[in-house]
C-alpha positions as CSV (number, residue, x, y, z in Angstrom):
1,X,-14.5,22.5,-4.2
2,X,-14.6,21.8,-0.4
3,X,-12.9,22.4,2.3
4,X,-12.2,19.8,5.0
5,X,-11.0,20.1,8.8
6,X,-9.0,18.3,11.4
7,X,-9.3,19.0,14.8
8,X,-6.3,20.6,16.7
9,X,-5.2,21.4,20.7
10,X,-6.7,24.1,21.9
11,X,-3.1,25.3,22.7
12,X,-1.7,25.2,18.5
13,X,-1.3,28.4,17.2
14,X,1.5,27.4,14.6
15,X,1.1,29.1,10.8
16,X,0.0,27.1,8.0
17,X,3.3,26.5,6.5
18,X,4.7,25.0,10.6
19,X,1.6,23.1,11.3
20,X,1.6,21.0,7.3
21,X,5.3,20.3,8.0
22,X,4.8,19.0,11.8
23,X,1.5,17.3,10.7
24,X,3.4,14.9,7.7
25,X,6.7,14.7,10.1
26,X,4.2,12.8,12.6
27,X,3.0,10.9,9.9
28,X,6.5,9.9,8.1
29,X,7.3,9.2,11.7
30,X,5.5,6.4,11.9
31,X,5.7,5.3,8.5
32,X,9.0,3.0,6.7
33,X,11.7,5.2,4.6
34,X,12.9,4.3,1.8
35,X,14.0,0.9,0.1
36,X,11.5,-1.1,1.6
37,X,8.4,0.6,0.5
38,X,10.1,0.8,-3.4
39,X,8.4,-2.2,-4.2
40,X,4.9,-0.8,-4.3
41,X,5.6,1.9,-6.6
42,X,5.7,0.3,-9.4
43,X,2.0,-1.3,-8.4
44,X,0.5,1.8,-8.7
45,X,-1.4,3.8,-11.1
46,X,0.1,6.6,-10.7
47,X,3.1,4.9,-11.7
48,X,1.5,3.5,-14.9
49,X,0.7,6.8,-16.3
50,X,3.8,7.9,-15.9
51,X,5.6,5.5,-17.7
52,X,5.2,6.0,-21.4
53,X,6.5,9.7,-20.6
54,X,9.4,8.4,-18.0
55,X,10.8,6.3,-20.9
56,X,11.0,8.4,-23.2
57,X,12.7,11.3,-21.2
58,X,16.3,12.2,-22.6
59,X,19.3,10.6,-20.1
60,X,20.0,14.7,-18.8
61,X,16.1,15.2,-17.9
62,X,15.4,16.1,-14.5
63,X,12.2,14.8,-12.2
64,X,10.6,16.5,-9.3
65,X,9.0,14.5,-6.5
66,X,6.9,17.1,-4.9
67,X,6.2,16.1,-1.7
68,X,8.4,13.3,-1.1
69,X,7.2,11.8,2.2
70,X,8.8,8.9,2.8
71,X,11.0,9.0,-0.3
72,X,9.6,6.0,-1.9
73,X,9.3,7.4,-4.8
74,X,12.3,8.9,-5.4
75,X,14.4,6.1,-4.6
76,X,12.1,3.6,-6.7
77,X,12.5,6.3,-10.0
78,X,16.4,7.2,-8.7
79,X,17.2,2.8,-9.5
80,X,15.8,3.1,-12.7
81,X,18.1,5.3,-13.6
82,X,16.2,8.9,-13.6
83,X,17.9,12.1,-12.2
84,X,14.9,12.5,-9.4
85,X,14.8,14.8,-6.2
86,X,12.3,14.6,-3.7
87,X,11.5,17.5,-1.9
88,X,9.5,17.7,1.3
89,X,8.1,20.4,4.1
90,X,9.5,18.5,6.6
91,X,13.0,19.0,7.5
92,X,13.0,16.2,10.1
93,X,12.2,14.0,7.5
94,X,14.3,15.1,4.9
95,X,16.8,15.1,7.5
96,X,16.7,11.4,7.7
97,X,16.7,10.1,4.8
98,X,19.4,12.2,3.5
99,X,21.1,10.2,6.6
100,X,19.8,6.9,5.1
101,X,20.4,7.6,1.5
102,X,23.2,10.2,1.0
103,X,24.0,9.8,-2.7
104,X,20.4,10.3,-3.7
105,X,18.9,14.1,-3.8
106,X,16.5,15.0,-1.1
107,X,16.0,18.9,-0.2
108,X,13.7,20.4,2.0
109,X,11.8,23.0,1.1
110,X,8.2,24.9,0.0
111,X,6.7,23.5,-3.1
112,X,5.0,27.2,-3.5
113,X,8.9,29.1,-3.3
114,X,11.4,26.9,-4.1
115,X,15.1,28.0,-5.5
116,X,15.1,25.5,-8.7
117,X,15.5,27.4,-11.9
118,X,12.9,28.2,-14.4
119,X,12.8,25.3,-16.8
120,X,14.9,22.6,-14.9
121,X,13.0,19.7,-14.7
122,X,10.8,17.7,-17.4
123,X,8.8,15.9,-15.1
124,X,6.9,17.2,-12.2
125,X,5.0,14.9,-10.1
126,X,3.5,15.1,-6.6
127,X,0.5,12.6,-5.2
128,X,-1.9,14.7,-2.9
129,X,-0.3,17.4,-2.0
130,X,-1.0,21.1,-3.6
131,X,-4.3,20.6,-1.4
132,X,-3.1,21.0,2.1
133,X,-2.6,25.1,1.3
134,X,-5.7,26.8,2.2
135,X,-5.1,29.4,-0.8
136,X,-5.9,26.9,-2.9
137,X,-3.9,25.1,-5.5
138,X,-2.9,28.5,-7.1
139,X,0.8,28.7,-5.4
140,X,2.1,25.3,-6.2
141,X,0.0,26.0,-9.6
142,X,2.2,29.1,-10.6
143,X,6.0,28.0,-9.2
144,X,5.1,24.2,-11.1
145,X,4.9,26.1,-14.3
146,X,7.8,28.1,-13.5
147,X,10.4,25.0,-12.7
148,X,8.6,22.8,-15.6
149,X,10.3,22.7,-19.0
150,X,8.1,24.0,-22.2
151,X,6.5,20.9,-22.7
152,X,7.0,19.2,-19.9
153,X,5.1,17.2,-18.0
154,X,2.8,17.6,-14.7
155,X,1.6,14.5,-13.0
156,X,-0.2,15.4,-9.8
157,X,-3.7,14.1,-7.6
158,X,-5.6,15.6,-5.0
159,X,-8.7,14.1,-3.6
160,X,-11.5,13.9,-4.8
161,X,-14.9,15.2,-4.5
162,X,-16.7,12.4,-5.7
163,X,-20.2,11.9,-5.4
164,X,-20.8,9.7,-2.2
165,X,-19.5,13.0,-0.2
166,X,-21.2,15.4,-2.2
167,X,-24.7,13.5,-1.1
168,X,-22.6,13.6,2.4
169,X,-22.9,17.4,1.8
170,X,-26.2,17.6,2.3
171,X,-26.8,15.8,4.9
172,X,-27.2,18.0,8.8
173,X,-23.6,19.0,10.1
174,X,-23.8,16.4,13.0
175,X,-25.2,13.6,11.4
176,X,-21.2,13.7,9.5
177,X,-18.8,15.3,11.6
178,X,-18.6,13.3,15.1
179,X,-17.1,17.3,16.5
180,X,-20.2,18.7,16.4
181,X,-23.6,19.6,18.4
182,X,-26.3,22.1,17.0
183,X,-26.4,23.1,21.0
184,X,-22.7,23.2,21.6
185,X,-21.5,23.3,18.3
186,X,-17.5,21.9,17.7
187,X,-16.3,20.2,20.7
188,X,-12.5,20.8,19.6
189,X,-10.7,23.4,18.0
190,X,-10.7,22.8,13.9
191,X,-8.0,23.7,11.8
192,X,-8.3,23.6,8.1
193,X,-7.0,20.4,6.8
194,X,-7.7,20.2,2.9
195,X,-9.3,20.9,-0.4
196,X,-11.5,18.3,-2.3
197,X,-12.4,18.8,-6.1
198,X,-14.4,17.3,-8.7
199,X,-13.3,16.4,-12.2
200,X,-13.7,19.1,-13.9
201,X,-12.3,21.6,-11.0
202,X,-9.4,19.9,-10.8
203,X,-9.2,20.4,-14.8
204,X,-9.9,23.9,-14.2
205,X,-7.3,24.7,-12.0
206,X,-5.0,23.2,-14.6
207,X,-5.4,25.1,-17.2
208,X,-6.1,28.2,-15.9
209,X,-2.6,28.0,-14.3
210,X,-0.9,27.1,-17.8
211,X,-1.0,23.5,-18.1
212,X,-2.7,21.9,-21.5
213,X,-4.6,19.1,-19.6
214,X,-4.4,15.5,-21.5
215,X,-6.2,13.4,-18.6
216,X,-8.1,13.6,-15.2
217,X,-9.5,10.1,-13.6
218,X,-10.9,9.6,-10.5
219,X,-8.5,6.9,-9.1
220,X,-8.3,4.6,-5.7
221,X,-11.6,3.1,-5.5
222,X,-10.5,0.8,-2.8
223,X,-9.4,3.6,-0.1
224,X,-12.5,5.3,-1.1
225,X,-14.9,1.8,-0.4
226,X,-13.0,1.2,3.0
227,X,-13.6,5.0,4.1
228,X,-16.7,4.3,3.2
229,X,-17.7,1.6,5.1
230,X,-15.3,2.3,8.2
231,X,-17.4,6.0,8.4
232,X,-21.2,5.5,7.4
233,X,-21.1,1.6,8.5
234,X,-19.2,1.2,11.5
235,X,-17.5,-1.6,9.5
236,X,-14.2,-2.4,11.3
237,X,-11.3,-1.5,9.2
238,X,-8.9,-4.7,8.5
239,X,-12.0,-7.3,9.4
240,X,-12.4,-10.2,7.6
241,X,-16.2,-8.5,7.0
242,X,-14.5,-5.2,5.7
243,X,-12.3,-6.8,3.5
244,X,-14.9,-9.1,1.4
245,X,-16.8,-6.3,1.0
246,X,-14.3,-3.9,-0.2
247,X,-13.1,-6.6,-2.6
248,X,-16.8,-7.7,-4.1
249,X,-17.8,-3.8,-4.1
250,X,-14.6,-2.2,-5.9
251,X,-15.8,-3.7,-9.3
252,X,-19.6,-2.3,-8.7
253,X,-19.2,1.1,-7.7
254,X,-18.6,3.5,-10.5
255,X,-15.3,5.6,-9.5
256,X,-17.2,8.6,-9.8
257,X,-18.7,7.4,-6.9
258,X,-16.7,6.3,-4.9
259,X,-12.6,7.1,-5.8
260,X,-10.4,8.7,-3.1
261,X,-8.2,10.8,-5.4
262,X,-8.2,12.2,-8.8
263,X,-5.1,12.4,-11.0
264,X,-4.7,14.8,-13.8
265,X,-1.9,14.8,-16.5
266,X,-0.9,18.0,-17.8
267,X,1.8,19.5,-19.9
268,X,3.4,23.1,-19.6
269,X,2.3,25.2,-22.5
């Protein structure tokens, strides 16, 4: 596991649980809500994992969308007829698109102490998100199991450690983080930002906290390729250079190598 850091004003000195809810509320900000971001859902892998266990879930099941953002995902599981809430940190965001969409269910709230009852929902699924909580993945861990049905399913991803950054790793402090000067040392004021795992970590963590793990795969080669280039090339993002290469390189590089995120699939014990 790693740890990675943003840097900050000098003048933040909001708590953990504050500055991940005004961090994604800048984000979501700036991103599109709702219907017209459904359409890529479906694209996904994420989403093709899921489905075998989404169609055969009884018409009364209940899904989680841990860490709703934008609400995408909600709304794109909500028209196919599943019984989904999203649930978010960010109460601006929540906010508006309970505005926008006021017959579907979005609540704001803390994945690691929310009010659901023990057992309510069959499906659990939340796309890099349990990592932003410097006490590690424990907390979400623990209240997942709680609000997952015996048997249910967890579907969640956090990024991944793959081996590109571990070579990073070893590499002097300032050759890979732009903040930093061995004379000076960080020009800004960090803040912890997230955890990275590897494979079998993120497996780890899984079972230790209850869940029978059926899967972990290293996915998103192509956001891993463009970070790539973007940070140890200088390649400018959204060129027409960048994109031939990210398109003749994502079928070369092993994901192990080179994949942004790693999913795992687990079911409550």
């Amino acid at each position: 596991m790693r740890k990675d850091y943003i840097a900050i004003p000098d003048s933040d000195s909001s708590n953990e649980k504050d500055f991940v809810a005004d961090y994604w509320t800048n984000v979501w900000n700036q991103s599109s809500l709702g219907k017209d971001v459904q359409e890529r859902v479906e694209d996904r892998i994420e989403f093709r994992m899921m489905k075998p266990v989404l169609e055969r879930l009884p018409r009364d099941a209940r899904v989680l969308d841990g860490g709703c953002g934008p609400g995408a995902w909600t709304l794109a599981l909500s028209a196919k007829g599943l019984s989904v809430t999203g649930m978010d940190l960010s109460e601006k965001t929540i906010g508006r698109l309970n505005e926008l969409f006021p017959k579907e269910q979005f609540v704001a709230g803390d994945l690691r102490t929310t009010n659901f009852r023990d057992g309510e929902f069959s499906v659990y699924f939340a796309w890099g998100v349990f990592e932003h909580f410097e006490a590690g993945l424990g907390p979400c861990l623990r209240e997942a199991r709680r609000i997952i049905k015996k048997d249910g399913y967890l579907f969640a991803s956090v990024p991944f450690h793959n081996r590109r950054l571990w070579r990073r790793d070893h590499l002097p402090l300032e050759s890979v983080d732009a903040e930093y000067t061995p004379l000076k040392g960080y020009s800004k004021a960090m803040r912890f930002y997230q955890w990275r795992f590897n494979e079998q970590e993120f497996r780890r963590e899984l079972e230790l906290h209850g869940f029978d793990v059926q899967s972990v795969v290293p996915i998103h080669k192509e956001v891993g390729i463009h970070r790539m280039l973007v940070t140890d090339y200088g390649v400018s993002a959204g060129s027409r250079f960048h994109n031939i290469l990210q398109k003749v390189l994502c079928p070369l590089l092993p994901a192990g190598y080179i994949a942004n995120m790693v999913i795992a699939v687990g079911r409550k014990r």
